[in-house]
N, C-alpha and C positions, 0 to 999 in steps of 0.2 A: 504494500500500500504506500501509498504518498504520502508525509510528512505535511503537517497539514502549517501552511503561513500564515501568524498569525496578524500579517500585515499583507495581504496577497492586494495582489495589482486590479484594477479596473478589469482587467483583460483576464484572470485568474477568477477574478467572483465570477464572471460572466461563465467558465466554459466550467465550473465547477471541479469540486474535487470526493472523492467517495471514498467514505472509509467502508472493506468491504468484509465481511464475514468469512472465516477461513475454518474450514475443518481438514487435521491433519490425515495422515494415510492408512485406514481400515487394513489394507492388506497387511504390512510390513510389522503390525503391533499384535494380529493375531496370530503372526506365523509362529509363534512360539509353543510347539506341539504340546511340554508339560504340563501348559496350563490349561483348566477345563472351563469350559463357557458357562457354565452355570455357577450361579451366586454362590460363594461362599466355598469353592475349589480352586483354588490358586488366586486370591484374591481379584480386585478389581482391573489387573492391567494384564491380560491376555494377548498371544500375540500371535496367534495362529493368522491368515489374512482376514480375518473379517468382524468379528462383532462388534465391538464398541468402539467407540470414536473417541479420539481428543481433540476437540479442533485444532488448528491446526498440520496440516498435515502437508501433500506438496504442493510448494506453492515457490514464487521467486518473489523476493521484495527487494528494496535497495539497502545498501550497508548502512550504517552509522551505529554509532550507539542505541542499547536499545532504553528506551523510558519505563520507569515504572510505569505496572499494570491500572493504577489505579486512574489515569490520562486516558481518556480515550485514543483510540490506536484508530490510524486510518489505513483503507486498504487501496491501493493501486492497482484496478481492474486491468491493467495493461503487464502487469507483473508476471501474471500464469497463464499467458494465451495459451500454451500450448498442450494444457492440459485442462486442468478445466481450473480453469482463473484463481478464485479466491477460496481455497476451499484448503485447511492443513484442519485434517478431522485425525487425530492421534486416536486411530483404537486403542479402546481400552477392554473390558472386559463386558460381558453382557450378564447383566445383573438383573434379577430375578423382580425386584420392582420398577416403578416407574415414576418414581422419587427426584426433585428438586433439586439439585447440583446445590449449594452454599452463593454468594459471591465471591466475586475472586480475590485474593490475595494480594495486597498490595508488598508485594515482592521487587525491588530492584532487578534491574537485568547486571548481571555479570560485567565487570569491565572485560572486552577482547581480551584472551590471552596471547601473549607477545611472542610464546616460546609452546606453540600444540604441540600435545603428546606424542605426534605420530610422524612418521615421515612420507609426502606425497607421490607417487610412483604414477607414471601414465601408463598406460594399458595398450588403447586403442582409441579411436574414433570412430564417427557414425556420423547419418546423414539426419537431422532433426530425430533426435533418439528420444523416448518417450520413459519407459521403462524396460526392465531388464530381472533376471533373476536363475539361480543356478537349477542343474540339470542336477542328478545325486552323483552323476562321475566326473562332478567341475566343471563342464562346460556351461555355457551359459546363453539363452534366449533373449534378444534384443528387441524391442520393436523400434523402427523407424514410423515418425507420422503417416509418410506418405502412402505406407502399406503395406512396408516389409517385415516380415520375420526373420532376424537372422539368428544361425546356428555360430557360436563364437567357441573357440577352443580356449582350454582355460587359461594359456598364458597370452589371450586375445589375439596371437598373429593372424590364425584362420577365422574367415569370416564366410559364410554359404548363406544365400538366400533359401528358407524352407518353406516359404509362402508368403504369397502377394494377396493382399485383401484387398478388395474394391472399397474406397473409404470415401466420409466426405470430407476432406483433405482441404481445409479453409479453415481458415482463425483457431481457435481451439479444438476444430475437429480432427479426427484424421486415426489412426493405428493409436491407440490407447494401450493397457495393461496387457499383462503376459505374465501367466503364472503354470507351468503343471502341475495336475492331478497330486491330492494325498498319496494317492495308489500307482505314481507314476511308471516304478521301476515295472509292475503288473501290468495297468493298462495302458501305456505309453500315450495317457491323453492330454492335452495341453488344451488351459482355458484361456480366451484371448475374449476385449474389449475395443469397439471401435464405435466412429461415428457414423452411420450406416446411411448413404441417398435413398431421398425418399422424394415422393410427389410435390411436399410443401415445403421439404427443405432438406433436415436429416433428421435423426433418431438415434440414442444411443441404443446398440445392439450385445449380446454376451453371445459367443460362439465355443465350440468345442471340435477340435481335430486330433488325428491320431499320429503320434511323431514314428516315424518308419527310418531305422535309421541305415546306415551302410553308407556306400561310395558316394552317394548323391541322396544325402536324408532329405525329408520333408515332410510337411503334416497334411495328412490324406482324408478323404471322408471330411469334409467341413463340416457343419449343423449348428444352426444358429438355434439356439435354447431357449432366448430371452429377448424381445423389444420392449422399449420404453415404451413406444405410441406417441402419441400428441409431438406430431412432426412439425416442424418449423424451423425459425430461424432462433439464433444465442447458441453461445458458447457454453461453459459452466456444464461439462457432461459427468462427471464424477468418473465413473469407469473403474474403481477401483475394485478388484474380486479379494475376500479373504476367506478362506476354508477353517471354517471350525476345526478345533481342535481334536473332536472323532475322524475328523475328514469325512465326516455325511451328510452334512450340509455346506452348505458358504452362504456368505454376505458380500451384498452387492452396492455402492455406491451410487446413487443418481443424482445428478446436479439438476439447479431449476431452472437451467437453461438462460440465464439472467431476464427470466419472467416474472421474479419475486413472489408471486401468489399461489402456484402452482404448491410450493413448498408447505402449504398449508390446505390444503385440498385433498382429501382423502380418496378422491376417485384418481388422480391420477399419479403414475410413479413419479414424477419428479420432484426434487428437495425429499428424496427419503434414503433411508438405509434397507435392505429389503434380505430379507434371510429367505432362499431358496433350496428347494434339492440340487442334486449334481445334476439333475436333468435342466433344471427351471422352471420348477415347480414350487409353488408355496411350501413353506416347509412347515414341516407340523410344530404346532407349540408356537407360531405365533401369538400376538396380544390379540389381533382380531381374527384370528384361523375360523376360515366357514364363511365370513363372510364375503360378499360380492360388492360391486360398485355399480355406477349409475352405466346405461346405454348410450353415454355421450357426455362428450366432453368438453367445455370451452377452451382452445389456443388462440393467446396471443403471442405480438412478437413482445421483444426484448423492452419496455418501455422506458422513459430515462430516470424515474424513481418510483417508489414506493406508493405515493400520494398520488400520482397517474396510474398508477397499476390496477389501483383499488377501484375504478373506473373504466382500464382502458376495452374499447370493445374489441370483441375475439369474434372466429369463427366456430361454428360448433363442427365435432365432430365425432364422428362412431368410431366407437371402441372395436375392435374387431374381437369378435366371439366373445366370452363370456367376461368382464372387468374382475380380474382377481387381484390389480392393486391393492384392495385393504389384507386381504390374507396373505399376499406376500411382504407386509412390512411389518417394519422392526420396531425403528422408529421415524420420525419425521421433525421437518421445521428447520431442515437443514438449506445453507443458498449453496456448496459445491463441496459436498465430504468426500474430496478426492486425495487430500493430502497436500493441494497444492497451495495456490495463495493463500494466504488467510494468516490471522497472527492469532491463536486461539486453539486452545486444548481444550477439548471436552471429553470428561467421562460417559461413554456413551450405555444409556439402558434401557432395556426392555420396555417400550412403549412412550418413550419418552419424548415430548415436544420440546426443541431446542430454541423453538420461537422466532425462526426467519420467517417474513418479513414484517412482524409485526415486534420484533425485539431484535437491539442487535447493539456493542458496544462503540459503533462506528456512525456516521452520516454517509450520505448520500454524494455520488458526486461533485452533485450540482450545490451542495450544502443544504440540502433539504434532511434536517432531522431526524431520527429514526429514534425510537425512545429505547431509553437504557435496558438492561435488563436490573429488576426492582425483586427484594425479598417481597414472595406471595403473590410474582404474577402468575405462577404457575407454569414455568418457561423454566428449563433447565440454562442455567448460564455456566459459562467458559471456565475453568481452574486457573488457565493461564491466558495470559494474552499478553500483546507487543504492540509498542506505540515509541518510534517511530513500526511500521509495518516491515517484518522483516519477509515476507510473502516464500511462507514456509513449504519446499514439496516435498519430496518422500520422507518417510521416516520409519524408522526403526523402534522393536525393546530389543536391547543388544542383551543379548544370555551368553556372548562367546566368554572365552578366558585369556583372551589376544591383549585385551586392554582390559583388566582387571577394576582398574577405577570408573569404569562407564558400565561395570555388567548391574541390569536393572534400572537400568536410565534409556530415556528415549534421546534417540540421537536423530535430527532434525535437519533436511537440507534447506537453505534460503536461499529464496534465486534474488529479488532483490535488496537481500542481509549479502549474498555472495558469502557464504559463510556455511558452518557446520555450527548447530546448537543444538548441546545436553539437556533435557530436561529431568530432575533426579525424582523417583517418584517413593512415596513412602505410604503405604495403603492405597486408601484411595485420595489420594492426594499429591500435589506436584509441585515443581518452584524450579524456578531457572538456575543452572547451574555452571554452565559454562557456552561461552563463544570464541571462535576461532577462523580470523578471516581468510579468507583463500581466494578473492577476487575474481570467483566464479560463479556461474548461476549456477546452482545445486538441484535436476531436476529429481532422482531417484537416490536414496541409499537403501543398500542391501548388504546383509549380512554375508560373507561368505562362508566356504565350510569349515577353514581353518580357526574361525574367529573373527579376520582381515575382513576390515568395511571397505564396500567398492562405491565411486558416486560417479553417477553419471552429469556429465553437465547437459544445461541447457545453452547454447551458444546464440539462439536465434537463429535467422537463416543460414549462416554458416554451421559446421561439422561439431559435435559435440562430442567431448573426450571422456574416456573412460577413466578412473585414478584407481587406484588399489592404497588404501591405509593399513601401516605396517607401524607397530611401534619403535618412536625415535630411539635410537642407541645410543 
């Protein structure tokens, strides 16, 4: 997010500036197999890909110091094009009620440290890389935006194209997430996320193929499991998959396309977190499991705030076959629980309204208001949050023993912080713990198998590089 001036120019009031809601990265906080998704088994910070959120998650913001939490923090929707904007939704763990978060902590942000613990190693590069994640024999899955999968050897020199997805490959759309299967080394399946063409615009999609490996690997059999619906135009697709910690379900990120209302609308997916079978199927044990939704739907486009959304008119449209949004969601009220932009950690739980767009600790671009979030409105608010915006994207619970001072801490990319940040968490509870600038746009971090944290950058139009973190000697 932007740093908000608080002497801004004639020409600055006019084109507005928005502080924008960020939930950090569901996948990367679930993948922590130990821990069990149900309340009260490995406490609230799970990290298999998928249940609960921190906001927070990936997202890019710009460097500087960060401010205490208790400032409003603004967000710079231009920070996470390329994934889904303002959204760092930090999984946490999926907890059994659907209980109030506290407010947040007025916590200082860390001074940058001068002297990071680790030392930075380049890998590889990519053509607008997205996210990335290993194979169980080190190799490791790439997506590029524009529709590629690539197969990467573990000391990154081989790169193989293993499938080209048809994408809509514009502003934040394009080849999203890449994770495979619990059961990978068995079924050799790989789950993938993209923005998907459609008649009105695009659609976030969830597909599933099968990795055939040898001389010339690739993922065979496509099958697409899951559409959003309500096609249009906006960015903000979430896309992020996390697999429960049985590995018999996952959870699925949906952004609200930067339609703000949609996030609060129960008939349709967007602005929610959505726990489905491995097929994409509602998964059972939903908060509203059985139930249906309406035979249509209101789409608008993207409106320029909050205060016109709640007005703007839409087209209606039919849901194709039966509306199983309310049975496939978790919870809701989220603007893009992708992981990306956003400066905001949320505990995320079963049933729980996070209160976009009717709550949010930011404004609007244009400086059109958004009310705070307030003890008792009923809106779960943020643990943590960043102001200036440090527009958080992927993140991690690191369990390695690589960097022993980081295991049980979420480790945070900022695209524009340009930086890597610790967040230490102690129950269910979190506080800033350290920054460490790298003068890069951070879109993915991912664990690898030794321990070693890998980060993808985001470069913009230009190639984004791979790092490998190894601790400093």
């Amino acid at each position: 997010m932007r740093q908000r001036n608080p002497h801004p120019s004639p020409k600055a009031r006019m084109m507005g500036e928005r502080k924008l809601r960020n939930t950090v990265d569901l996948r990367n906080l679930l993948k922590r197999q130990r821990y069990d998704l149900q309340c009260g088994h490995g406490g609230p910070w799970q990290r298999a890909r998928g249940c609960t959120e921190w906001r927070g998650m990936r997202s890019r913001r710009r460097t500087g110091a960060l401010a205490p939490p208790e400032q409003k923090r603004d967000r710079d929707m231009k920070t996470r094009f390329r994934a889904a904007l303002p959204a760092i939704a930090l999984l946490a763990a999926c907890n059994a009620g659907a209980g109030v978060s506290a407010q947040p902590q007025a916590t200082p942000s860390p001074a940058p440290d001068p002297a990071p613990p680790f030392t930075l190693t380049q890998v590889a590069d990519f053509d607008t890389p997205w996210a990335m994640a290993f194979l169980p024999d080190g190799r490791m899955l790439v997506t590029e935006k524009a529709g590629k999968i690539l197969l990467v050897s573990a000391d990154g020199k081989q790169q193989q194209t293993i499938a080209t997805v048809d994408v809509a490959f514009q502003g934040q759309g394009g080849l999203l997430d890449v994770i495979p299967a619990p059961d990978f080394a068995k079924s050799h399946q790989v789950y993938y996320t993209y923005a998907e063409p459609r008649p009105n615009g695009s659609s976030l999609a969830m597909a599933r193929a099968s990795f055939v490996d040898g001389a010339t690997p690739a993922l065979a059999n496509p099958q697409v499991l899951w559409r959003a619906g309500s096609d249009g135009k906006g960015g903000q697709f979430g896309a992020i998959i996390a697999f429960a910690p049985d590995g018999k379900s996952l959870f699925l990120t949906s952004g609200e396309r930067q339609r703000f209302t949609p996030a609060q609308d129960p008939n349709q997916a967007l602005g929610k977190i959505l726990h489905l079978t491995l097929d994409g199927k509602p998964a059972p044990g939903n908060p509203w499991a059985g139930k249906t939704g309406t035979a249509t739907v209101t789409v608008t486009d993207p409106p320029k705030n909050t205060e016109i959304a709640k007005t703007a008119p839409g087209r209606t449209e039919a849901v194709e076959g039966t509306n199983l949004v309310p049975a496939e969601t978790w919870s809701l009220g989220h603007r893009n629980p992708y992981g990306l932009g956003g400066d905001e950690v949320n505990l995320i739980r079963k049933g729980a309204n996070y209160g976009w767009p009717n709550v949010s600790n930011g404004d609007n671009y244009d400086d059109t208001p958004i009310p705070d979030h307030a003890p008792g409105d009923g809106y779960a608010a943020p643990s943590v949050y960043w102001n200036p915006s440090i527009s958080p994207g992927g993140m991690i619970y690191y369990s390695g023993d690589l960097f022993p001072q980081w295991k049980g801490s979420l480790l945070i990319g900022a695209l524009s912080g340009r930086g890597l940040i610790q967040v230490a968490l102690n129950g269910d509870k979190a506080r800033k713990a350290g920054q460490w600038a790298l003068n890069m746009r951070i879109r993915d971090v991912v664990q690898g198998p030794d321990g070693a944290v890998w980060l993808l950058e985001d470069a913009g139009k230009t190639n984004g590089r791979l790092f490998k973190l190894t601790p400093r000697q």
